[in-house]
N, C-alpha and C positions, 0 to 999 in steps of 0.2 A: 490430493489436498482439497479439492471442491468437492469431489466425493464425502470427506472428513467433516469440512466444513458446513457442507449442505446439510448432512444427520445434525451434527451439533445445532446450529443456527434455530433449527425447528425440535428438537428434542428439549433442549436444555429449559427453553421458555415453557414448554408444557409442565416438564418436571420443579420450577421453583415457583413459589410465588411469585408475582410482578416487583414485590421489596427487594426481595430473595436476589431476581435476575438484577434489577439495578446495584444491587451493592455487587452482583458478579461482576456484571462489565464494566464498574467503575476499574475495577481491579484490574483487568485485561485491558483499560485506556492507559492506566498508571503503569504497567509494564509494555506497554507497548514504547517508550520513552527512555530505557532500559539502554539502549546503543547512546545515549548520551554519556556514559560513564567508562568509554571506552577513547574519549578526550582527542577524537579523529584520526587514531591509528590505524583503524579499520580501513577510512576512507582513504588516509594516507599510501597502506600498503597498497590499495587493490588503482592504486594510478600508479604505483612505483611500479605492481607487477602488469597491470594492462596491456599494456604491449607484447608481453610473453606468452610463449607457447613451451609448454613442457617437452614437447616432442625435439624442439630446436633451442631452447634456452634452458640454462642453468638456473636455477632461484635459490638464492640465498633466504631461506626459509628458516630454518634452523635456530640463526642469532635472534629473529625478532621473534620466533615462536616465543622462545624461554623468556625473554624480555617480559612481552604482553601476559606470559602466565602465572611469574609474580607480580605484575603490575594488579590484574586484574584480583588477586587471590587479597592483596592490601586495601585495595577497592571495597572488596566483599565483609572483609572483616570489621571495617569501619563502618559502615553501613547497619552490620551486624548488632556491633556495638552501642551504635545508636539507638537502635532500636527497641533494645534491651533496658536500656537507661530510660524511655520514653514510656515504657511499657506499650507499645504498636505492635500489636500484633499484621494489622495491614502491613505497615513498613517491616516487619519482620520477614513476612512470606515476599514481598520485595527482595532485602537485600539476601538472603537466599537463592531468588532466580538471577542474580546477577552473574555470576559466575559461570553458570551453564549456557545462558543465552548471548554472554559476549565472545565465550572460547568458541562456541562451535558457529558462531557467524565470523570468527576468522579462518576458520577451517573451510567456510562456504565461498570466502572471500576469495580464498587462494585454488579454489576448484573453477571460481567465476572467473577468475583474470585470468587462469590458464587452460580455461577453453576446455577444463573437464564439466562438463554437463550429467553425464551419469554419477558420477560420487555426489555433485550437489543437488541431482533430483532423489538422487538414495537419502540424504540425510532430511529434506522435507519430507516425503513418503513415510521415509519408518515416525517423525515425531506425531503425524497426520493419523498414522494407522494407532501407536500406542498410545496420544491422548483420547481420539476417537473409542477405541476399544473398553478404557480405562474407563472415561468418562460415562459410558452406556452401562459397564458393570456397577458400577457405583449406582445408577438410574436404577438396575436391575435387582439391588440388594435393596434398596428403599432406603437408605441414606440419606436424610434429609440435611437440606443447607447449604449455603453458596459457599461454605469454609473447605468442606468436603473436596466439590469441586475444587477451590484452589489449588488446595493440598495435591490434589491428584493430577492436575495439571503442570506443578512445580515438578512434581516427581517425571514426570513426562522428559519435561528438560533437562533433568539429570541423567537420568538413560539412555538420551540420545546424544550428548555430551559422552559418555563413557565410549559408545560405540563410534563415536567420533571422533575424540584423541584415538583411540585405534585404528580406525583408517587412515590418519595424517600418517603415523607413523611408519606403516606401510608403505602411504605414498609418499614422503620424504626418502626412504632409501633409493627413490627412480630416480632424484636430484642431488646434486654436489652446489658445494659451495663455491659463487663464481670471483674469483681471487678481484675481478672488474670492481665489485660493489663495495669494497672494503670503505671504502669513504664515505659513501651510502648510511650513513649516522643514525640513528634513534629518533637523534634531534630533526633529521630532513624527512621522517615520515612524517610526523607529529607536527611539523610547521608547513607540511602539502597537504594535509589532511584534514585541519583544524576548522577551515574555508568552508571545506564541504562536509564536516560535521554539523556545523551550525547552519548550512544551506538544507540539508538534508533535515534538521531538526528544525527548520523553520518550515518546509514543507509537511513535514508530518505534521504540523500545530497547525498550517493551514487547514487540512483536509479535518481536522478534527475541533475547528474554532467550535462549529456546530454542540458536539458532544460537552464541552470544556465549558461552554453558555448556559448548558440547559441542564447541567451537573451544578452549578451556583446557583443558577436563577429562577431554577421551575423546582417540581416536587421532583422524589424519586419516581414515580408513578409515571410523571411525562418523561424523565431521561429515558427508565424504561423500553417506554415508546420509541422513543428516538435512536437508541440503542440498537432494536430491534433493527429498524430500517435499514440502520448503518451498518449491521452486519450484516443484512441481505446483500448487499451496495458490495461490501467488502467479498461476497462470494465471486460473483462477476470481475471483482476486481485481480482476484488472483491468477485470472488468463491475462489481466494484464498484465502485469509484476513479472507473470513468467516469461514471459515477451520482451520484457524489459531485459533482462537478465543474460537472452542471447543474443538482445539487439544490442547490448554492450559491447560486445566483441565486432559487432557491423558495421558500428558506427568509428571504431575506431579505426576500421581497415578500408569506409569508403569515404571517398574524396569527390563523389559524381552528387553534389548537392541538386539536381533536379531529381536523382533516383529516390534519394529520401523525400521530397518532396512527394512526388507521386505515392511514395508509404506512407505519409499522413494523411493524402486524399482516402487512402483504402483503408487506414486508422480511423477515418471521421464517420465512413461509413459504416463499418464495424459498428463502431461505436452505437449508431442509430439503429441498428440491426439488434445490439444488448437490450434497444425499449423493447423488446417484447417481452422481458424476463418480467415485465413489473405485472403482467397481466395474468401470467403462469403462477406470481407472489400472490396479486391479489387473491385470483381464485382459493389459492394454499389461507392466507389471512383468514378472508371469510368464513372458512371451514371450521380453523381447529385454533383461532387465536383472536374470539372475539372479544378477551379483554385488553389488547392489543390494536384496535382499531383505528384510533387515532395515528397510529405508524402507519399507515397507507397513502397519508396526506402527504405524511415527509419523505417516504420514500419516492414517490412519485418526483420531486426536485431533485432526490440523489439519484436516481435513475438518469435525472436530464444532463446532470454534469457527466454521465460515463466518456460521451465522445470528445470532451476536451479534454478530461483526464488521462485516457490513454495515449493521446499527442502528445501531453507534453510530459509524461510517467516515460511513454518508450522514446520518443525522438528528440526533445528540448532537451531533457535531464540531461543525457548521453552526449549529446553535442555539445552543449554548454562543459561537460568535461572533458571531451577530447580538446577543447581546443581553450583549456585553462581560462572559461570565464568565470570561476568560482562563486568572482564579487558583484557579478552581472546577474546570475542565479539567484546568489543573495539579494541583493537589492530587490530584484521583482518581486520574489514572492514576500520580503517586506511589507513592500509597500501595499499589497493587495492584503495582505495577513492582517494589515493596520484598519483596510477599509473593510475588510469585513466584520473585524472585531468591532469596532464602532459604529458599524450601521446595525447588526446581529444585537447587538446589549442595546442601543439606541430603541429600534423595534420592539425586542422582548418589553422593556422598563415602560414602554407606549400601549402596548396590544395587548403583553403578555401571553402571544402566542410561537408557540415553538416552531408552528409549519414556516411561519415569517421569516424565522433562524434557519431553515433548510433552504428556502428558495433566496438568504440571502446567499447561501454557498454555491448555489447552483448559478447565481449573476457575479460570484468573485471568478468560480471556474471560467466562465464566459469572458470578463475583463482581463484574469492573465494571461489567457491566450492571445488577448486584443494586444494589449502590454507589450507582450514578446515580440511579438511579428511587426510591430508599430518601433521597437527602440533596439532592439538588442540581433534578432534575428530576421532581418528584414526578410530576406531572399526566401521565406519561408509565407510571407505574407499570403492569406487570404483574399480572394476576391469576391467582388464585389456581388459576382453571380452565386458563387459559394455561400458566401451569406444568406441570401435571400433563400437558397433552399434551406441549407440548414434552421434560418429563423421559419420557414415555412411547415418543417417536417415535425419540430420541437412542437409547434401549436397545433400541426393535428396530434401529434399523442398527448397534449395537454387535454386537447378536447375528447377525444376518444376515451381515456385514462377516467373518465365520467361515469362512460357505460358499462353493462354488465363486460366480465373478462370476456368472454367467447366471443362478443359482438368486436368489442376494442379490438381484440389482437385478430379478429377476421380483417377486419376491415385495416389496420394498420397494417398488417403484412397484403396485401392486398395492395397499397398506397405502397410499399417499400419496392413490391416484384413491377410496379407498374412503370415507378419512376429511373428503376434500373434498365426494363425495355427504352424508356424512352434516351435517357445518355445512350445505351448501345446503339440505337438510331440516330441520335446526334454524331455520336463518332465515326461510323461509318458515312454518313454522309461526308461530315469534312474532310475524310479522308480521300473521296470523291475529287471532292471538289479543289485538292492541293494537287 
């Protein structure tokens, strides 16, 4: 999928004009929102199955399949219908991808909760490999237009969808139906679910207030821009995501809150370790995307958010649902979603600069972190010496982030191997000294 990602990311902007690529990813913001129409069945199911293992438990899969596949199929149709009546064609190619992208994420849903990892790396890969392939033949035929792409992208979803309900079905014949779950209702997915649909949908609005600001409030030219960045940002991000996905199953099965702990110390510094992608982007930017330049400014802030991102993408999310704070989730990311939306439009309508709108998302990542470990997840809390590097390490690559790439990312990895000598000397001393 990074592989996928990475071609697209730098192909697609050469191949459209900068109009072109803005009306693309407004489209791929607007589908990305698509699991809201799926009314927390999704999220429902995959904590009804979480604790299960196919190998030792039965899942009653069967009933809610059929259930969610007319639900989702009446979903679609009305959608359809509207769109028709409107004459939108945007909303058209919309309620079109609804249907493919909510079946075959509950197909990934019931591979994730049951601790299958190969059927749900198979079904990312093959949609990775055939928009990928798809989308460069279309580059290849000289097909102009961001519609082209759609199209071709929609079709994506529905091929990997087709080859999807095929695999469920297969893998439903390894399960029976467990006579236990008969009481297990519709109604009790849909009302455990519902929590963390809208927690879930309040987090994707977070990470994306950025995008959502400078879609209203700038031209398309700077969304563009900003776009760009964010989908560099989003490359990076997909080792996170993936991470998340089998830390799902770790966090439900561990109970040693110091061991998770010590995984977000190693989370943070990953994290700091992903700044060097930005100087491998720039050098890439400079080259082959100088009407794009202005995104170097914003991605430099979305690069700084990656190491709180991945804390609380693989270890908050995950905790916060093992241990049913749904409304705790919600609330936080609330409340930071509010402040950043107010400060973000507050700035834009003052400066009317977009890099303001990135580096306000890169001080809300930094606040929800603060948030968590301040009210909700104490025993997670940061210290006092932790901060200090971290706020120390963030301002050399601010300042570095200046210089030409070769130089920055010398001298930054340089500063990262140096300060890792020096903790392995801190540790072994106290270890001394106890």
């Amino acid at each position: 999928m990074l592989a996928g990602s990475l071609l697209l990311t730098f192909l697609i902007p050469i191949y459209l004009s900068v109009n072109d690529f803005g009306e693309y990813r407004k489209y791929i913001l607007y589908i990305s929102y698509i699991g809201l129409f799926n009314f927390g069945f999704l999220d429902g199911s995959l904590l009804k199955y979480g604790h299960m293992y196919i190998e030792n438990k039965a899942l009653s899969v069967e009933r809610d399949f059929k259930f969610f596949l007319k639900f989702q199929i009446i979903i679609s149709l009305i959608f359809i219908v509207i769109s028709l009546s409107f004459k939108d064609v945007t909303l058209f190619f919309l309620a079109l991808a609804i249907f493919p992208i909510n079946m075959t994420a509950y197909f990934k849903m019931i591979y994730q909760a049951t601790g299958s990892y190969k059927q749900y790396s198979f079904l990312n890969i093959m949609y990775s490999l055939i928009n990928t392939l798809s989308v460069s033949f279309v580059i290849y035929l000289g097909l102009n237009g961001y519609k082209v792409l759609i199209i071709v992208t929609l079709l994506s979803y529905w091929i990997v969808y087709v080859v999807a309900q095929y695999n469920i079905i297969k893998f439903s014949k390894k399960t029976s139906i467990d006579k236990s779950e008969i009481d297990y209702t519709i109604k009790n997915v849909f009302s455990t679910g519902y929590i963390v649909l809208i927690s879930n949908i309040a987090i994707l609005f977070f990470y994306n207030i950025g995008l959502w600001i400078v879609n209203f409030l700038f031209s398309n030219s700077e969304f563009a821009n900003y776009s760009l960045a964010n989908s560099m940002q989003n490359m990076i991000l997909l080792v996170v995501n993936s991470a998340s996905v089998v830390f799902f199953k770790y966090i439900f099965s561990e109970e040693n809150n110091e061991k998770i702990k010590k995984i977000n110390e190693m989370l943070l510094f990953f994290g700091f370790i992903s700044f060097t992608s930005f100087f491998v982007l720039k050098a890439i930017i400079d080259v082959f995307f100088v009407d794009y330049i202005i995104s170097l400014s914003i991605l430099k802030f979305l690069i700084m958010c990656l190491p709180f991102t991945m804390i609380y993408n693989i270890s908050f999310i995950n905790y916060y649902k093992k241990h049913t704070m749904n409304f705790k989730m919600l609330k936080s990311i609330v409340y930071l979603s509010i402040f950043n939306l107010v400060v973000s439009i507050s700035l834009s309508l003052m400066f009317e600069s977009v890099i303001l709108v990135a580096f306000t998302s890169f001080l809300s990542s930094v606040l929800l972190n603060i948030y968590i470990t301040l009210f909700d997840l104490k025993m997670f809390r940061i210290s006092i010496k932790q901060w200090t590097y971290m706020l120390f390490t963030i301002s050399i690559f601010y300042l570095l982030s200046e210089k030409e790439w070769y130089i920055g990312l010398l001298y930054y990895v340089t500063y990262l191997v140096l300060s890792l000598i020096l903790f392995k000397l801190l540790k072994i001393k106290k270890r001394r000294e106890s």
